[in-house]
C-alpha positions as CSV (number, residue, x, y, z in Angstrom):
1,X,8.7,-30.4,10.6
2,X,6.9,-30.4,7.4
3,X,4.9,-27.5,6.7
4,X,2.6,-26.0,4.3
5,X,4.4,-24.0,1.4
6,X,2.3,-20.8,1.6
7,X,3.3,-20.9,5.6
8,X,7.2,-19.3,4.7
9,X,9.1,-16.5,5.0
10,X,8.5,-13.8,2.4
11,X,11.7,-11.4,1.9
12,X,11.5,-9.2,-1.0
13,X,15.0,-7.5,-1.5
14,X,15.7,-4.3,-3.0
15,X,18.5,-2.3,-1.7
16,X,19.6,0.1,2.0
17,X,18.8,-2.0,5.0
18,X,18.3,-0.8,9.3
19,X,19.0,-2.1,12.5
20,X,16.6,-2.7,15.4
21,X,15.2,-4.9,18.1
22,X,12.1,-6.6,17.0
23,X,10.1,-8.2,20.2
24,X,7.4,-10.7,19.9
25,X,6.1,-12.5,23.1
26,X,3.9,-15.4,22.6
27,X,2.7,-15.5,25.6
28,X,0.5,-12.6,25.4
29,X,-2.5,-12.6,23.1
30,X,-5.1,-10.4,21.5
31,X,-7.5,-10.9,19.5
32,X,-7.8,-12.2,15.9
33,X,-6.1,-10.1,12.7
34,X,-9.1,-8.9,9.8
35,X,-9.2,-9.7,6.8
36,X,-8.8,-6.4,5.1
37,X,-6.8,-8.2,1.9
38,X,-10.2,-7.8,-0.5
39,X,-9.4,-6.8,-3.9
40,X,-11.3,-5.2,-6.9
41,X,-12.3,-7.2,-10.1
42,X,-12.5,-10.9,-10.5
43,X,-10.7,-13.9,-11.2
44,X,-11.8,-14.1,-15.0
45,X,-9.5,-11.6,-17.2
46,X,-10.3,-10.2,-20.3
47,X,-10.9,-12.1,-23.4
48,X,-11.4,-15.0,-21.1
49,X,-7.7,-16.5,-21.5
50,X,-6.9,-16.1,-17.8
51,X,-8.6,-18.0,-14.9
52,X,-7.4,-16.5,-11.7
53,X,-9.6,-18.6,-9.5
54,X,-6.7,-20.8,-8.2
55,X,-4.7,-17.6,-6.9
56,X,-8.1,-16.3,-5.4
57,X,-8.5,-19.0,-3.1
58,X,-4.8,-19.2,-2.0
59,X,-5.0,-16.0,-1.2
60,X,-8.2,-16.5,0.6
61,X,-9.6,-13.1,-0.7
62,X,-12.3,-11.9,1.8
63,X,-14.1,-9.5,-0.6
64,X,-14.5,-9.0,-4.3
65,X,-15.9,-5.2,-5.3
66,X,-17.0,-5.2,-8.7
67,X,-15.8,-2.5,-10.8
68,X,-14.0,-1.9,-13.7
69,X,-14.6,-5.3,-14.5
70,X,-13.1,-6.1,-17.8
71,X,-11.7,-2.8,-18.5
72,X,-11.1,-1.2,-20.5
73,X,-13.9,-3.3,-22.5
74,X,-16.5,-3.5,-20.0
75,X,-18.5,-6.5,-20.8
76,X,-19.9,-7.4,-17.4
77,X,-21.4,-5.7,-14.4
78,X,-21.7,-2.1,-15.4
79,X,-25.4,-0.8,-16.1
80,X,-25.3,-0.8,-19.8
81,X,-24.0,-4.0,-20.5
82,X,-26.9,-6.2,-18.2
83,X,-29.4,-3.5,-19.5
84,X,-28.5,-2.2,-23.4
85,X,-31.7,-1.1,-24.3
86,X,-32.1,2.1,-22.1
87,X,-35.9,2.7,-23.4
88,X,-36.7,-0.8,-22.8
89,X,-38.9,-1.6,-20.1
90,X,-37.0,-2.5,-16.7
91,X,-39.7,-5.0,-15.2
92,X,-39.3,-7.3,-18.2
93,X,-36.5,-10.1,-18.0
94,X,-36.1,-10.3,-21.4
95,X,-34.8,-6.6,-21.7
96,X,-31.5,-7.7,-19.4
97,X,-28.5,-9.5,-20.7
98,X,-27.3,-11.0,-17.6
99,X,-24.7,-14.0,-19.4
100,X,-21.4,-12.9,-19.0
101,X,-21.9,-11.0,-16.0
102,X,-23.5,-14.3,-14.7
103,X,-20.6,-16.1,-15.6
104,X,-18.0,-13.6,-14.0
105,X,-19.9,-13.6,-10.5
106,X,-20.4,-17.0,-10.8
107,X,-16.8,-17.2,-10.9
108,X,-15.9,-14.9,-7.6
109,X,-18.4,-17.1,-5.5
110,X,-16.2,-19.9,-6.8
111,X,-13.6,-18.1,-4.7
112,X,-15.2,-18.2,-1.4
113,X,-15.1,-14.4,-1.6
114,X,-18.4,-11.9,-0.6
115,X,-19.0,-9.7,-3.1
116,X,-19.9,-5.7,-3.0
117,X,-21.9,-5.1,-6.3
118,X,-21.1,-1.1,-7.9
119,X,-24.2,-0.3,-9.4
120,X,-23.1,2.3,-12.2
121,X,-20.4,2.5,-15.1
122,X,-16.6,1.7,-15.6
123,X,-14.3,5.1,-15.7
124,X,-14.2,6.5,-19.7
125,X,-10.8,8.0,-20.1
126,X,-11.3,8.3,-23.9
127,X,-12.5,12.1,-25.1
128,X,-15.6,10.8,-26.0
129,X,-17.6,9.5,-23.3
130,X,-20.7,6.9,-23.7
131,X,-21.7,5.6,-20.6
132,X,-20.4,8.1,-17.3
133,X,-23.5,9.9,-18.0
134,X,-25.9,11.3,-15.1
135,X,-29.3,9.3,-15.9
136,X,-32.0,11.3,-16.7
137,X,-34.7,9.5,-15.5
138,X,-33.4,8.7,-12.3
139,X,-36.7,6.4,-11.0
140,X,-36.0,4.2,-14.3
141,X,-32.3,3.8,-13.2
142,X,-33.3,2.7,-9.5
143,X,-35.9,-0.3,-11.5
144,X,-33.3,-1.6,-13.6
145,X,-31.1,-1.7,-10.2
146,X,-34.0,-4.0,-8.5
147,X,-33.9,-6.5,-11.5
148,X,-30.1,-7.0,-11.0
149,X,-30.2,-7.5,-7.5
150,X,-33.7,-9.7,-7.8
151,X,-32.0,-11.3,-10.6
152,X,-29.0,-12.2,-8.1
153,X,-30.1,-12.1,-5.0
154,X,-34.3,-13.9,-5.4
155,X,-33.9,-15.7,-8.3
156,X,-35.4,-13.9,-10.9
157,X,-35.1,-14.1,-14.7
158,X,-33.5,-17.3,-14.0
159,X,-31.3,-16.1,-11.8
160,X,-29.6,-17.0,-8.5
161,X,-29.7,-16.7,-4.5
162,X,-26.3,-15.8,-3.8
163,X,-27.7,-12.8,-1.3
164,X,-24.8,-9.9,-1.9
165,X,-24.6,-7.7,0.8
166,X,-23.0,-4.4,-0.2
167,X,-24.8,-2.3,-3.3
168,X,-22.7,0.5,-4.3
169,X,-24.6,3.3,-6.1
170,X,-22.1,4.9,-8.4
171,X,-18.1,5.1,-8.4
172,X,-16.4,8.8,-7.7
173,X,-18.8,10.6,-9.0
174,X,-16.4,14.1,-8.2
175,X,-14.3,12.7,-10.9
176,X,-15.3,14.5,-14.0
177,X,-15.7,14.0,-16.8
178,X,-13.9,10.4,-16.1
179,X,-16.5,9.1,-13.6
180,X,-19.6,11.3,-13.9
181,X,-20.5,14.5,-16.2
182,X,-23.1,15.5,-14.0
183,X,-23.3,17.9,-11.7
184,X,-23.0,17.2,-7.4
185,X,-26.8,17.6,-7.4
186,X,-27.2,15.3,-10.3
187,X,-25.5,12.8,-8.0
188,X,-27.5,13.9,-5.0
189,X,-30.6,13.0,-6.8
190,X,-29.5,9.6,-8.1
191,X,-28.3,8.8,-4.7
192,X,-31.9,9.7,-3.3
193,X,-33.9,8.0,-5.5
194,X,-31.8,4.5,-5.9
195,X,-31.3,4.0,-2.3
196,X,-34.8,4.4,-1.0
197,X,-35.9,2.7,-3.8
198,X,-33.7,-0.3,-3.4
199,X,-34.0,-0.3,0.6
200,X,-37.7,0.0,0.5
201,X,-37.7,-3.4,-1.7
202,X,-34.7,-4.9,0.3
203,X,-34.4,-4.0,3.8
204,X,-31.9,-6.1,5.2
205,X,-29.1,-5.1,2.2
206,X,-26.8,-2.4,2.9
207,X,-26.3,0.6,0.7
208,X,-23.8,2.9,0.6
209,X,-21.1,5.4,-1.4
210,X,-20.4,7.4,-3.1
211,X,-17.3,6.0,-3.5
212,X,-15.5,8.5,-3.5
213,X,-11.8,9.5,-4.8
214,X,-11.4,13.0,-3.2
215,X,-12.9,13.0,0.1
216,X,-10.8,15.9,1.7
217,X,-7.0,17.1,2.7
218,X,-4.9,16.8,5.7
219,X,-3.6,20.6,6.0
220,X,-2.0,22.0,9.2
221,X,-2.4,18.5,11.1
222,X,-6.3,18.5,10.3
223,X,-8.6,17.0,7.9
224,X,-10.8,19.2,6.1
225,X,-13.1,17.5,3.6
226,X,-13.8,17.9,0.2
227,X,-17.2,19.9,-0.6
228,X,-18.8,16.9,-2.6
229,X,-18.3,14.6,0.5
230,X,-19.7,17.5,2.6
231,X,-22.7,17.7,0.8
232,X,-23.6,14.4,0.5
233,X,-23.5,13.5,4.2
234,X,-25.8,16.9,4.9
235,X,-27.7,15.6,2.1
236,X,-28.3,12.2,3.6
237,X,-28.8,12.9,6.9
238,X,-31.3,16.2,6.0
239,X,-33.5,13.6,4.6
240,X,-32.8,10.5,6.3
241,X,-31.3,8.4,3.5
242,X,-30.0,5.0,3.9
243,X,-26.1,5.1,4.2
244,X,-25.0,1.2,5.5
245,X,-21.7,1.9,4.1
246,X,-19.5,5.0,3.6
247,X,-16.9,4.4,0.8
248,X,-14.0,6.2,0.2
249,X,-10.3,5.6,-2.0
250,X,-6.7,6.5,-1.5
251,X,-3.7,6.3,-3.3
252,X,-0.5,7.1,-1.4
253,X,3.0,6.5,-1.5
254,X,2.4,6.8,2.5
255,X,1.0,3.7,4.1
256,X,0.6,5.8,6.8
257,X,-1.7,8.3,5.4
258,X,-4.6,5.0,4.7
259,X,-4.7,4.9,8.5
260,X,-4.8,8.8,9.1
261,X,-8.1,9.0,6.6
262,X,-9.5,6.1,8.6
263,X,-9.7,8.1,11.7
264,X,-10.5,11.5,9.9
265,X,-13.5,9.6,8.3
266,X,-14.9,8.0,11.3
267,X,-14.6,11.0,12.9
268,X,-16.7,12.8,10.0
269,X,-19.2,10.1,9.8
270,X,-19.7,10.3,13.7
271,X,-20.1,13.9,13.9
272,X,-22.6,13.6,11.3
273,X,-24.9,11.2,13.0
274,X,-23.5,8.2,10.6
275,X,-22.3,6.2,13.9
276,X,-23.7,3.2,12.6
277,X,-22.3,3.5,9.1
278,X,-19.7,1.0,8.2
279,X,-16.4,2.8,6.8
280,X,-15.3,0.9,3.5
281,X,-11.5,1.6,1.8
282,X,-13.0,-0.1,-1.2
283,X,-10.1,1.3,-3.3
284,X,-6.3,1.7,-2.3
285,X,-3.0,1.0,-3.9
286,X,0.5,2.1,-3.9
287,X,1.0,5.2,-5.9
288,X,4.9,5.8,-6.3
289,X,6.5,9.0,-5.6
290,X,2.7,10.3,-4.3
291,X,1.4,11.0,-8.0
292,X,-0.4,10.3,-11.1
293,X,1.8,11.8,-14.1
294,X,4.0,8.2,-14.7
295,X,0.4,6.6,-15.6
296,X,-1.6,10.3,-17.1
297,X,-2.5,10.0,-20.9
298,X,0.7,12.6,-21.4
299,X,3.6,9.6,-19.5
300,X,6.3,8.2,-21.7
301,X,5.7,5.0,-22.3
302,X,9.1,4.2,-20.2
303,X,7.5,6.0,-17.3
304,X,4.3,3.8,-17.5
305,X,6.4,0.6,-17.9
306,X,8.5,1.1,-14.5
307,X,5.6,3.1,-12.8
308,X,3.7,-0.3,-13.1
309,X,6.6,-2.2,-12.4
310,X,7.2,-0.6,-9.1
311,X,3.9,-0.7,-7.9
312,X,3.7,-4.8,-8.6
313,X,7.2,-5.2,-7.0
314,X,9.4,-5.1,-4.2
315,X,8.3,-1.5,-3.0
316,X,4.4,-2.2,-3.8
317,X,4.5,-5.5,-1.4
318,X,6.3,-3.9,1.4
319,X,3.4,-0.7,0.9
320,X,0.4,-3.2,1.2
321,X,2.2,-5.3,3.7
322,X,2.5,-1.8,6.0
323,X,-0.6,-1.1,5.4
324,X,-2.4,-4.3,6.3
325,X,-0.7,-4.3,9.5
326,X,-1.7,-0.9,10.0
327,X,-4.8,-1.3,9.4
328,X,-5.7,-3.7,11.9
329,X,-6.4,-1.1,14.6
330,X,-7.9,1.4,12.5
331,X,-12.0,2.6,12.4
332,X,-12.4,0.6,9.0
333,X,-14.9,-2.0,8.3
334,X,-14.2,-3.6,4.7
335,X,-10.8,-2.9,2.4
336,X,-10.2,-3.8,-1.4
337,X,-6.9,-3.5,-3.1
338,X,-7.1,-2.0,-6.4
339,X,-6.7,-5.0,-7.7
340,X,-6.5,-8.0,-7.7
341,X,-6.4,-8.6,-11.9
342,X,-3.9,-9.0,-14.3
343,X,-2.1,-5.7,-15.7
344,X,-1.9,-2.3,-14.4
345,X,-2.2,-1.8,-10.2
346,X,-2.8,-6.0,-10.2
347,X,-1.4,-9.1,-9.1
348,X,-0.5,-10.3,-11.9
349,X,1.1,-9.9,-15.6
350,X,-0.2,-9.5,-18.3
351,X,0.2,-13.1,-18.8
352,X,-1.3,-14.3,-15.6
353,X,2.1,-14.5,-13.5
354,X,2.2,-13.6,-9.8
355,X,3.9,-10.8,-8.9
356,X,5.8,-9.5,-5.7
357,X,2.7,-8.0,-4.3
358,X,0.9,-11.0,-4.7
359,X,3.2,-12.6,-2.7
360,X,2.9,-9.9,-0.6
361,X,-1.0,-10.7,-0.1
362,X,-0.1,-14.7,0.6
363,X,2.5,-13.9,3.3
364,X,-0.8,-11.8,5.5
365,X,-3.0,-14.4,4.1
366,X,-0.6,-16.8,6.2
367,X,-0.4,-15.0,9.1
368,X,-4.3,-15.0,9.2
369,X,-4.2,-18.8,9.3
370,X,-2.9,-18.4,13.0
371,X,-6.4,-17.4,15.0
372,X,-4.4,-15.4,17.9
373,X,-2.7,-12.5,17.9
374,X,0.6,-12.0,19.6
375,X,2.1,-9.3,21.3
376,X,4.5,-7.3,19.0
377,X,6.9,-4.4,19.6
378,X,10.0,-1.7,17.9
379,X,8.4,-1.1,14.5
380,X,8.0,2.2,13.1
381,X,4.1,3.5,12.0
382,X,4.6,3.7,7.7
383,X,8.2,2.8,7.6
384,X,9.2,-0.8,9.2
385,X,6.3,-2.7,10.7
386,X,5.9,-6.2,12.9
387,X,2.8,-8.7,13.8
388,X,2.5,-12.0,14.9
389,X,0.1,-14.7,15.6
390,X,0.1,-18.5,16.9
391,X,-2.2,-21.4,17.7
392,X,-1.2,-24.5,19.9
393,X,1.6,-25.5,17.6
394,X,2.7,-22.9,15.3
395,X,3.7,-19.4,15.0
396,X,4.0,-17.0,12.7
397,X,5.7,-13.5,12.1
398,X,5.1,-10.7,9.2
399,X,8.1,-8.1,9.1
400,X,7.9,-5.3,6.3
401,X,10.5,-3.0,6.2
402,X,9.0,-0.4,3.8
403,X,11.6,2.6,4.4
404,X,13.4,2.4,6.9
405,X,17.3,2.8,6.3
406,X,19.1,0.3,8.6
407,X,19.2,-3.3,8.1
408,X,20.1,-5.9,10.7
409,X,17.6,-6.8,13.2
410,X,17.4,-9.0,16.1
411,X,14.0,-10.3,16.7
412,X,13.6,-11.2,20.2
413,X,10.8,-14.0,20.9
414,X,9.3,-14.6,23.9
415,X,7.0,-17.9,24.8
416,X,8.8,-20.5,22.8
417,X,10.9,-23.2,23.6
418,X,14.1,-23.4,22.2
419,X,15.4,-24.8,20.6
420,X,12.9,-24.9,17.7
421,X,12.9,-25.1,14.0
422,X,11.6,-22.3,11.8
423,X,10.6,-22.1,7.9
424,X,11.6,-19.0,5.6
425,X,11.0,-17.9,2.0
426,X,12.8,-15.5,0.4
427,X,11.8,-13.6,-2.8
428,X,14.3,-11.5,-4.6
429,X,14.0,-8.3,-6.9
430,X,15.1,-10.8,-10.1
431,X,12.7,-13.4,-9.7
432,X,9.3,-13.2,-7.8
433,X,9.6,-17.2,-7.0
434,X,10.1,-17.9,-3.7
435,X,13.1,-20.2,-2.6
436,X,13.0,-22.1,0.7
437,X,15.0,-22.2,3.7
438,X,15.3,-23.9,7.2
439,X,16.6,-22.9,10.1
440,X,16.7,-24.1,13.9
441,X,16.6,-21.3,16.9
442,X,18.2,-21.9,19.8
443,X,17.9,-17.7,20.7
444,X,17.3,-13.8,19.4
445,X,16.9,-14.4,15.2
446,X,19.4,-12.3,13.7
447,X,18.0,-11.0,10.2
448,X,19.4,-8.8,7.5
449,X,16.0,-7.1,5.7
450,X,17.1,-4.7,3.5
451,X,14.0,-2.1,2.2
452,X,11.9,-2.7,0.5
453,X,11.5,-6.0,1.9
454,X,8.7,-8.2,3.0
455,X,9.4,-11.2,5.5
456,X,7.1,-14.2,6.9
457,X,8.7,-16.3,9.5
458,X,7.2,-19.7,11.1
459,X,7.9,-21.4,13.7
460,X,7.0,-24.5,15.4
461,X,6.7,-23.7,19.4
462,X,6.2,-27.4,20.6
């Protein structure tokens, strides 16, 4: 059986192990898997050395949001760099430098990827900030919004059709002074006047936020939400504001707890009248040991270096591997890794070299190649998790084993013939390349996975 080298096993080794019965039965289907494996930033890094587009489409990335593109040098995207001029004149195309920002979008579509366009400005960690400031004129603001989505989305100033769904008005605009040095009713009023202003012009886009990076806390069991989130929704639904798309972020060291907010935000949105808002996770990532210090302005550089280093390796790949699967049964519309660049909370090195949670991205990828969903059983909700999928010929099976302790499992398949051959990868903690191995079943697949550990099986079933 020759098969495709992206349809492998992925096994990502660290140390510990467990012991379990894994069951998969073939014969029972449901459904399709989502594509909730969108990413942040685009396939062009900085400086323009790196060309990511290659990885982009073997990953098949679903969605592309655009923010912090470039950083921390936004060139692209962000308000002030397609308008500089703020007391130009907004319904003029000369006043817009679109170039580079052309040239990165241009880029994504290259991809195959739909793109959700942040209207607004990259995060400003420096003590001086230029651009995270709340626009004073906010009707002036809302204009120079029409001319980038006319200049994308009708053709004008020489522009393009590429008809982007998603506009994004603003990016966690609680986070001060980082994100936003205005006030909640500074926000409020942008909000206001953008989105009727840009759904007046374009009714059939979808607008949403507000993006945001705090939306509540789970104390005692129960969700209570943050007061900014709070008064935006009362806000939009007091005078009837367009709000296609809810966004929202989290961080975690829990793949668990991206599932819990799901529901909590669903919830909220219902209860609010939102039913027909879509729910967007347009910014998660694996955030060892739950917190922020190893990457605040005060972290060793030591702490930053394995911070980083964690999140791109073994342990980051078996957190977005749990979570995918997890995922797939929550109330969420769109997701977008945080992201899919080089560096920091990326893919990749510095130097443009794949990374464990890349491969991480490729093994789901895989298992979305296989159009029906198989019955799956004996995983453990944000610890060790289990899906499958098949067509006619193949099958395929994602194992992540994120925490828990033991290490040997049988996996017990149901609605194949045996024997049959079956196709593995493995990826170790020294070297993210995978290496290849063969196998033929003739009954239960006996498996050592030691955590943090990521696996893809396939198997032929004819």
């Amino acid at each position: 059986m020759k098969l495709p080298c992206a349809c492998l096993l992925f096994l990502i080794t660290c140390c510990c192990a467990f012991t379990a019965e894994l069951q998969v039965d073939f014969q029972r289907t449901n459904g399709s898997f989502r594509a909730f494996h969108g990413v942040n930033k685009g396939p062009l890094a900085p400086g323009g050395l790196l060309d990511l587009t290659a990885a982009y489409k073997e990953l098949g990335i679903p969605y592309v949001r655009l923010h912090d593109c470039h950083w921390p040098n936004p060139d692209v995207v962000d308000i002030h760099t397609v308008f500089p001029n703020p007391s130009a004149v907004p319904e003029r195309p000369e006043n817009y430098d679109f170039a580079l920002t052309d040239e990165y979008i241009a880029a994504v579509r290259q991809t195959g990827a739909q793109l959700v366009y942040r209207l607004g400005e990259s995060i400003e960690h420096n003590k001086h900030k230029r651009f995270v400031f709340a626009p004073k004129d906010t009707e002036k603001w809302a204009a120079i919004c029409l001319g980038i989505i006319r200049h994308y989305n009708d053709g004008w100033a020489s522009g393009f059709h590429y008809q982007i769904p998603y506009w994004e008005i603003w990016n966690e605009p609680e986070n001060r002074p980082a994100m936003w040095n205005g006030s909640d009713e500074d926000y409020l009023r942008l909000y206001r006047t953008a989105s009727r202003k840009i759904k007046a012009a374009f009714p059939i886009l979808k607008i949403g936020g507000p993006a945001v990076g705090y939306s509540g806390a789970f104390k005692a069991g129960r969700f209570q939400t943050s007061d900014f989130v709070k008064s935006f929704l009362a806000s939009c639904k007091k005078e009837g504001l367009p709000l296609d798309f809810f966004s929202w972020h989290c961080y975690s060291a829990n793949p668990a707890e991206l599932v819990e907010r799901s529901i909590a935000i669903r919830a909220l949105l219902d209860a609010n009248g939102f039913v027909k808002t879509e729910s967007h996770l347009n910014e998660w990532n694996y955030l060892p040991g739950n917190s922020w210090k190893p990457v605040s302005k005060s972290a060793a550089p030591e702490f930053r270096e394995n911070n980083y280093r964690e999140m791109a390796g073994p342990a980051g790949a078996t957190f977005i591997s749990c979570a995918l699967l997890e995922l797939q049964d929550a109330p969420v519309d769109i997701c977008n890794l945080f992201h899919g660049e080089a560096g920091g909370f990326g893919l990749f090195s510095e130097n443009g070299v794949p990374q464990p949670n890349y491969y991480a991205l490729l093994a789901f990828h895989d298992l979305l190649q296989l159009p029906q969903r198989a019955w799956t059983s004996g995983g453990t909700r944000g610890a060790l998790d289990i899906a499958a999928a098949r067509d006619d010929q193949r099958a395929g099976i994602l194992i992540s084993n994120y925490a828990q302790s033991e290490s040997n499992i049988d996996l017990v398949l149901k609605g194949c013939s045996y024997p049959c051959r079956y196709e593995l990868r493995r990826i170790s903690k020294a070297s993210p390349k995978p290496s290849v191995e063969n196998g033929i079943l003739t009954g239960p697949l006996h498996l050592e996975i030691k955590k943090p550990q990521v696996a893809f099986i396939l198997i032929d079933l004819k």
